[in-house]
PLY file of the C-alpha trace (Angstrom):
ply
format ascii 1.0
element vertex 173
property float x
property float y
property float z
element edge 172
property int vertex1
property int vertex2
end_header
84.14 -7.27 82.54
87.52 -7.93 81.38
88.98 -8.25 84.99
85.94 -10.39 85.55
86.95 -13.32 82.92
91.08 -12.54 83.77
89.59 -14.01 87.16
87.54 -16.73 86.35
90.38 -18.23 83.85
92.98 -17.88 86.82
90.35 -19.69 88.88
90.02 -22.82 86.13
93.94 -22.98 85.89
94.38 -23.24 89.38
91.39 -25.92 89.39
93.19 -27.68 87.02
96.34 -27.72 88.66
95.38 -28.82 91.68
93.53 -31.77 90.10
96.61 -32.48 88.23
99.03 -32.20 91.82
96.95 -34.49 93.47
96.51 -37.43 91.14
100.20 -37.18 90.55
100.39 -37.26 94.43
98.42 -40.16 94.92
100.03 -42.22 92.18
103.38 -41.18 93.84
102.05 -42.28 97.01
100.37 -45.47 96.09
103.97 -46.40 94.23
106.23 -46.02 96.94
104.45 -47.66 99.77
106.60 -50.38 101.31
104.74 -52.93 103.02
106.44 -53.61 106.58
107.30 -56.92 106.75
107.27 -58.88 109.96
108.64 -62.60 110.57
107.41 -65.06 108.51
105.97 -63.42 105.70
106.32 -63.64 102.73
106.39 -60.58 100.83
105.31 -60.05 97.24
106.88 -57.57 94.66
104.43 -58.04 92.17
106.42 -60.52 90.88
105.54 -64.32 90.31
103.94 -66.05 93.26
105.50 -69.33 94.01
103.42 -72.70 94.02
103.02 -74.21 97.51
106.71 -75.41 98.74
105.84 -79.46 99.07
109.06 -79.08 101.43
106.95 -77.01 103.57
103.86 -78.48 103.13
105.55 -81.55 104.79
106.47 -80.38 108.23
102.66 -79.30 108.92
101.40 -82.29 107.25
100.82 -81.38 104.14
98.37 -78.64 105.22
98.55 -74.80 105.34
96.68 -71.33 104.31
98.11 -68.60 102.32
96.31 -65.26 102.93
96.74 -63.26 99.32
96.28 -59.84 99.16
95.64 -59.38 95.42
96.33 -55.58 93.94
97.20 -53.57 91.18
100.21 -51.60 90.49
98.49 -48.48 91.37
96.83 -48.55 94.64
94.25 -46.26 96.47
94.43 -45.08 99.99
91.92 -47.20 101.10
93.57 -50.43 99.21
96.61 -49.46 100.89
94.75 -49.41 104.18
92.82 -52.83 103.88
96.78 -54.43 102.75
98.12 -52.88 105.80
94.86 -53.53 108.33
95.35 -57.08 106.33
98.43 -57.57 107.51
98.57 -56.77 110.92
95.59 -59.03 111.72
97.63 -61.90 110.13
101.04 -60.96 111.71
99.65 -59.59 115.42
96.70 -62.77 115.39
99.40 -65.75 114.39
102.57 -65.18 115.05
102.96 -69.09 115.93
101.31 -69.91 112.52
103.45 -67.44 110.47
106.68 -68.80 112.10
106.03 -72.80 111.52
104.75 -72.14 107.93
100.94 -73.14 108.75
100.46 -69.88 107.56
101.46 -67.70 104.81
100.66 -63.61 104.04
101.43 -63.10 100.14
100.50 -60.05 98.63
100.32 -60.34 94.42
100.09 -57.57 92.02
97.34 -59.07 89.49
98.62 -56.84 87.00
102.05 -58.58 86.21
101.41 -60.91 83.64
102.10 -64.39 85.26
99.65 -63.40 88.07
96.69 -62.45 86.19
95.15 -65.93 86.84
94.67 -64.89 89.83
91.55 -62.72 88.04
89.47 -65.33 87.02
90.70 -67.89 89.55
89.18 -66.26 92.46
86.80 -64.06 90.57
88.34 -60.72 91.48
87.08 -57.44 90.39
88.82 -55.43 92.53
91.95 -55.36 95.77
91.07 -58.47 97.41
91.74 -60.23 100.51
91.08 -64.32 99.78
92.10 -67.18 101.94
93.32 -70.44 100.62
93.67 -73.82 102.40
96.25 -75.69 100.51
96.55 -79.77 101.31
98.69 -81.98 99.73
100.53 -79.30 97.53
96.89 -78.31 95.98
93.90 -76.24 96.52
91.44 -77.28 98.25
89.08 -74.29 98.91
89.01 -70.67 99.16
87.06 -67.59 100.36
87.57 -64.00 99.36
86.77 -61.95 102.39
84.80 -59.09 100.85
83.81 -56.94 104.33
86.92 -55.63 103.93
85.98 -52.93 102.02
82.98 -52.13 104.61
84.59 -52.38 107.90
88.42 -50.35 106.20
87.10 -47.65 108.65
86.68 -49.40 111.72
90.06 -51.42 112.63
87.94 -52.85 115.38
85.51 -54.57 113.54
88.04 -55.41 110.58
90.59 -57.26 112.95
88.15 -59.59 114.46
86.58 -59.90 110.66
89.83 -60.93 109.11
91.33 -63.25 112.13
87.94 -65.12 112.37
88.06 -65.73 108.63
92.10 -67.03 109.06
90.95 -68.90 112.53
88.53 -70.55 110.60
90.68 -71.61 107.70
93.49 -73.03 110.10
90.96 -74.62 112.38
89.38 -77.08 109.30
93.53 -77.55 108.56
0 1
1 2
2 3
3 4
4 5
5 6
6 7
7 8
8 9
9 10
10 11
11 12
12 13
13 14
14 15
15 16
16 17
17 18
18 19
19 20
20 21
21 22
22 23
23 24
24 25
25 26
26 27
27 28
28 29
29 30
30 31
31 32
32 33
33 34
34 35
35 36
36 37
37 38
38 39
39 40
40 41
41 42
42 43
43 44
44 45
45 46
46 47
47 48
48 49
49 50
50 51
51 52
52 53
53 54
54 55
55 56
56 57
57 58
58 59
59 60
60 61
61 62
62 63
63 64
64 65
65 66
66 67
67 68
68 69
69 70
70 71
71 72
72 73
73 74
74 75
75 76
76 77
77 78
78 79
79 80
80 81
81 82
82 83
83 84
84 85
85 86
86 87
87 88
88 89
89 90
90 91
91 92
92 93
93 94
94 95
95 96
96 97
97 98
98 99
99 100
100 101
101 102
102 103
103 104
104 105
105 106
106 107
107 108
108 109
109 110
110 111
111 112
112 113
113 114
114 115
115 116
116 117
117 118
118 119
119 120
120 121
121 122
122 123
123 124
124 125
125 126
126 127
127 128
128 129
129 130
130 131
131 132
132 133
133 134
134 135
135 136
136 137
137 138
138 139
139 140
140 141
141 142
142 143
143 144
144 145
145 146
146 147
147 148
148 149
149 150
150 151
151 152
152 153
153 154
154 155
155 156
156 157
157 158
158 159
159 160
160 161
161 162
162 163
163 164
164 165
165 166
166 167
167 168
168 169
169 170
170 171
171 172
């Protein structure tokens, strides 16, 4: 009986441990993800996100979209996935956009204090993808495109999902 409950404690430690590895993992993970950058973007650190550029603004005629990808400073696998599935439908679908400044990829950590605006701005609750058409220097609508957290396991259906929502956006600019 004794050996018996020598066992089962073993057993709970190593439960425990395990638990413990892996949510130290993940946070590890999640922390020191770099996102690739590719020309441009414009990357966020979770620092401060810059009003529109009315310098910039200009050369399109006053028009342009930013594509935010709002986050915490931890981040999930699957937030890290819909950034980086994010990102590659913006960089690989509008290259042209990206490089003449019709079109901007920001990503914004909610959690720093000058960005948590963003919260109640755009009515997040959780790692967002929302597209803004900017016109004059000022907002003029936005849409937050929530499939991404259905179609983060099929890159087929989330690339077409993500560049319609952008084509649209840049079509009405």
């Amino acid at each position: 009986m004794k050996t018996r409950s020598l066992v089962t404690v073993a057993l709970l430690v190593f439960v425990v441990v395990a638990v413990i590895f892996l949510i130290a993992k993940e946070i590890r993970t999640s922390e020191g993800i770099a996102s690739p950058l590719g020309a441009g973007l414009t990357a966020g650190t979770g620092s401060q996100v810059a009003p529109p550029n009315p310098d910039s603004s200009s050369q399109q005629g006053n028009r342009k979209v930013v594509a935010y990808y709002f986050h915490g400073r931890v981040r999930c696998v699957s937030c890290v996935k819909i950034e980086t599935l994010s990102r590659k439908a913006v960089t690989e679908g509008f290259p042209k956009e990206l490089m003449n400044g019709r079109l901007e990829f920001r990503d914004v950590n909610v959690e720093e204090p000058e960005n948590r605006h963003f919260i109640a701005d755009y009515k997040l609750f959780s790692q967002s993808l929302v597209l803004v058409e900017i016109r004059d220097g000022r907002q003029v609508r936005w849409r937050n495109l929530e499939k991404v957290w259905t179609l983060l396991n099929s890159e087929r259906e989330f690339i077409p999902y993500v560049q319609g929502g952008v084509s649209d956006f840049l079509g009405k600019t």
